[in-house]
C-alpha positions in Angstrom: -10.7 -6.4 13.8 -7.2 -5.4 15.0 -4.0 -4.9 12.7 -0.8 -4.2 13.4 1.3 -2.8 10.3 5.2 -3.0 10.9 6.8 -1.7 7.7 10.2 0.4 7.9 9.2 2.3 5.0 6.9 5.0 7.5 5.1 6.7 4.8 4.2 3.3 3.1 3.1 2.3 6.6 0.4 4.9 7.0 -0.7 4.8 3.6 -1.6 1.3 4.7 -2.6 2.2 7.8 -5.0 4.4 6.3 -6.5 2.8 3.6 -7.1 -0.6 6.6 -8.8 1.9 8.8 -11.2 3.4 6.0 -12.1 -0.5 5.3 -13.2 0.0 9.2 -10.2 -1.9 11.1 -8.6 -0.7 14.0 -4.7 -0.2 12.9 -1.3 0.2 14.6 2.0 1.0 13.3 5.4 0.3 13.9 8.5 0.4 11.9 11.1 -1.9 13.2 11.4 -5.2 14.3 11.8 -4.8 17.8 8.8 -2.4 18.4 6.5 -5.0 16.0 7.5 -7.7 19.1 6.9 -5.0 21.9 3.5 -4.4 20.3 3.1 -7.6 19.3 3.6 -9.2 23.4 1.1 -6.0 24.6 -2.2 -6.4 22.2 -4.4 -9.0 21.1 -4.2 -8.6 17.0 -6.1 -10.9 14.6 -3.5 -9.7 12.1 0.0 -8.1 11.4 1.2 -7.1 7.8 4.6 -7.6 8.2 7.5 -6.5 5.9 10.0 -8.9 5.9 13.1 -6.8 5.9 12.4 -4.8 8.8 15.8 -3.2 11.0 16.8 -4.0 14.4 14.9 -7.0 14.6 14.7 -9.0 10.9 10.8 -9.8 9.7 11.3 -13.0 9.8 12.7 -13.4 13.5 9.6 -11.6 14.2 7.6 -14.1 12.6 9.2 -16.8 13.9 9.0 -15.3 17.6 5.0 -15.0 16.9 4.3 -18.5 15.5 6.5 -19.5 18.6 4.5 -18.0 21.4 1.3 -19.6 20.0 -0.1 -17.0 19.5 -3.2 -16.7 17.0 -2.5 -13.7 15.4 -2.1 -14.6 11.7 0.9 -13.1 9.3 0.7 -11.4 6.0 4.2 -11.0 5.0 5.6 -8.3 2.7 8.5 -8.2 0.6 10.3 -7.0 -2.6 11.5 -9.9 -3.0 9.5 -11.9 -5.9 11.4 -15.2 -6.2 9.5 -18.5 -5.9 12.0 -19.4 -3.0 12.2 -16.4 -1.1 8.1 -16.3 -0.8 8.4 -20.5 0.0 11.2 -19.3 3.1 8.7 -16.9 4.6 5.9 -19.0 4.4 8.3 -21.8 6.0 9.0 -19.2 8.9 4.8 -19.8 9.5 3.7 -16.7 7.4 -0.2 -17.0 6.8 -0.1 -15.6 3.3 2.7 -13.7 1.6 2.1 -10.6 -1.0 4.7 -9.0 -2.6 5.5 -5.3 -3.7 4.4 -3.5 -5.2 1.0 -4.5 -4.8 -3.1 -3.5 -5.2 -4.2 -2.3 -2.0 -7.9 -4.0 -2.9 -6.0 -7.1 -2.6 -4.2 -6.2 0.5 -7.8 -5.9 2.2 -8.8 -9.0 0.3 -6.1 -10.9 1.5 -6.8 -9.8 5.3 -10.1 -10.1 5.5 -9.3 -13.9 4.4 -6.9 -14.1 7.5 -9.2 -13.0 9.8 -11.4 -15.5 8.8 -9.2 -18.2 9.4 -8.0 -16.8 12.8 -9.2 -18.7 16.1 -12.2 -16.0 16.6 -14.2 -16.9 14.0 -16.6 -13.9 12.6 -19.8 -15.3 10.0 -20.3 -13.4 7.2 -23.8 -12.5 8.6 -25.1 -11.8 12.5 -28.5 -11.4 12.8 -30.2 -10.1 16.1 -33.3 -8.3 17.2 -33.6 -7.3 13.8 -29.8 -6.2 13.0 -28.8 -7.4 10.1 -25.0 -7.2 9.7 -23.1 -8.1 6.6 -19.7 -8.7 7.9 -18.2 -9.1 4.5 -20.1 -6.0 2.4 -20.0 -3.8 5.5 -23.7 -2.9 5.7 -25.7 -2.9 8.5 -29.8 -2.6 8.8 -32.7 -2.8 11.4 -35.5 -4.4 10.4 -35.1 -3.3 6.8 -33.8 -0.4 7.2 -30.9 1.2 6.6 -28.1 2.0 9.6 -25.6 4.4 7.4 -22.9 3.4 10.2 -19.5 4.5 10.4 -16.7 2.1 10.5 -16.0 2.8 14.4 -20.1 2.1 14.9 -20.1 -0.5 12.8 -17.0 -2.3 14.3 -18.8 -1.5 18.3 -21.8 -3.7 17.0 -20.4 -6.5 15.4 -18.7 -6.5 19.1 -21.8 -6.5 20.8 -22.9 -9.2 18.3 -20.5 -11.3 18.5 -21.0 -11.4 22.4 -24.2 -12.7 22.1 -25.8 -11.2 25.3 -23.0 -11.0 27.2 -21.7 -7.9 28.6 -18.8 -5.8 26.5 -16.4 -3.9 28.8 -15.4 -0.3 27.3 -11.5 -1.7 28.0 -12.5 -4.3 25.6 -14.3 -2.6 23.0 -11.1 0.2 23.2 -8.9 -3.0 22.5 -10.7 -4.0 19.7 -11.8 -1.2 17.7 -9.5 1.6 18.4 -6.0 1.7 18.0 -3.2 2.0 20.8 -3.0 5.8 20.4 -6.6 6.1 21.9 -6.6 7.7 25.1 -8.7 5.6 27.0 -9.8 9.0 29.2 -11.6 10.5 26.4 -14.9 8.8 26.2 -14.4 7.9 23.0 -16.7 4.5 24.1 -19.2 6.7 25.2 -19.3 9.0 22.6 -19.7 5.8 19.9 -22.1 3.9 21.6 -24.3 7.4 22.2 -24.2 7.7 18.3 -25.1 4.0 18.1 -27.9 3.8 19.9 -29.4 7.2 18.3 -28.7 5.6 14.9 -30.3 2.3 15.9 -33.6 4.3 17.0 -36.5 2.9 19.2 -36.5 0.4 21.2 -33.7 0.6 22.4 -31.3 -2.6 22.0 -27.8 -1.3 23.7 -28.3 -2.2 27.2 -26.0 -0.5 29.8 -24.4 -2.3 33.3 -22.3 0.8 35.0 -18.8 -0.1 35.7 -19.5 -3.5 34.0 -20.4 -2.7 30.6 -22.6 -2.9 27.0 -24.7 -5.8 26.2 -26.9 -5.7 23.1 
């Protein structure tokens, strides 16, 4: 799951950031309007938290510029704001769900993981495969009974490779979708994971690789 966080408030933005990433998304972050749009048109996010009164480019153009492009990223929106009719305007404007600050961060995660739900790439709350057994909602994983202890890049890469059902993963893809845009796509940072993976997965192995094609589990 991919999240952009566009907040003007920087150090509130990386709190965020770093609380989403702990909970195992990937996260960007921006903190104007016009860079949330740039970011917006270049990756593939299920969700963006967006404050509503962001510089340059207002939160709610922003939103309205998203909803507009059909896109199927769904919007949190953010604001100080607690009037009934300013959280009725953004939800007008297409907002997906609207929280206001100050807020509990468990709720923030709450509140995503319901968007992402709802968003045009449906996940269940449970993939089951070869004897993976993936909670999608508690965050555990297990192989026939037993325990993964994954972290929340691995677990991410094989709910991926679940998802796909058979098919072949490129590394582009699964850098798309589980790391952020600040991942240099040189360092084998797919490599790395999926060697961790598969060692955590044990014998047989499931992880099949195609070079120069991809990961299929």
């Amino acid at each position: 799951m991919r999240i952009l966080v566009a907040d003007d408030e920087q150090v509130l933005a990386e709190l965020i950031a770093t609380g989403l990433r702990r909970a195992g998304f990937a996260v960007d972050t921006v903190y104007s309007g016009d860079a949330a749009l740039a970011y917006l048109g270049l990756h593939d996010y299920d969700v963006v938290v967006l404050d509503r009164d962001l510089p340059r480019v207002h939160g709610d153009q922003v939103a309205r510029q998203l909803v507009d492009s059909g896109a199927r990223t769904r919007i949190l929106m953010l604001t100080a704001a607690t009037a009934a009719e300013d959280r009725v305007a953004g939800l007008d404007l297409g907002a997906d769900d609207y929280l206001g600050k100050p807020f509990d961060f468990p709720e923030l995660v709450s509140r995503v993981r319901a968007l992402r739900r709802r968003s045009a790439r449906l996940v269940p709350p449970r993939l089951e495969r070869h004897g993976i057994r993936l909670d999608t909602v508690r965050r555990t994983a297990e192989r026939d009974g037993r325990d993964l202890d994954l972290s929340p890049k691995e677990f991410a890469v094989l709910q991926i490779l679940l998802e796909a059902d058979g098919a072949l993963i490129s590394a582009e893809e699964l850098l798309e979708r589980a790391w952020d845009a600040h991942t240099d796509p040189f360092t084998g940072a797919v490599r790395v994971c999926m060697s961790k993976l598969r060692s955590k997965l044990g014998e047989p192995s499931l992880i099949r690789t195609v070079q120069g094609a991809g990961y299929a589990l």
